[in-house]
C-alpha positions, 0 to 999 in steps of 0.5 A: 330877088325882086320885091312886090310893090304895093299901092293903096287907093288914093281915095281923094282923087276926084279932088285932086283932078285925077281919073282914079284912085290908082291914077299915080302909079299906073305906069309902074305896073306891067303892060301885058293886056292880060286879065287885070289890063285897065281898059282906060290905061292898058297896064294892070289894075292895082287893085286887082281883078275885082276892082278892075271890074267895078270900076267899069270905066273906059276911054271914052270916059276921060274928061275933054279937058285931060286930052290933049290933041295939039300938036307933040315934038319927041326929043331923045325919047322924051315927048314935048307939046310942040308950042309952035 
């Protein structure tokens, strides 16, 4: 039997330069597109439908600075900025 995880809010994430407060632990959660899917990150809001819908942020709101438009290399899966 597989346990649940749980996650709490990071409720200092402004500071720590992070998006949300769930920013930490959004890819461990199931990328289905459903109901509870992020509009920002596409996997399931932690903090469950409610909090998803309060949030009300999407793509668009990403600060320029966290979005990298270089150039990318993929080596055994793994993603790189290509630094040529």
């Amino acid at each position: 039997m597989k346990t649940k995880r749980t996650y709490q809010p990071m409720l200092d994430y402004r500071e720590l330069g992070l998006f949300c407060e769930y920013e930490y632990c959004i890819e461990d959660l199931p990328l289905d597109h459903g109901d509870l899917s992020c509009p920002v990150w596409g996997h399931d809001c932690p903090g469950g439908i409610d909090k998803k819908k309060a949030c009300g942020k999407t793509i668009n709101d990403i600060p320029e600075k966290r979005i990298y438009r270089g150039k990318i290399k993929i080596i055994e899966g793994k993603v790189y900025k290509d630094e040529r």
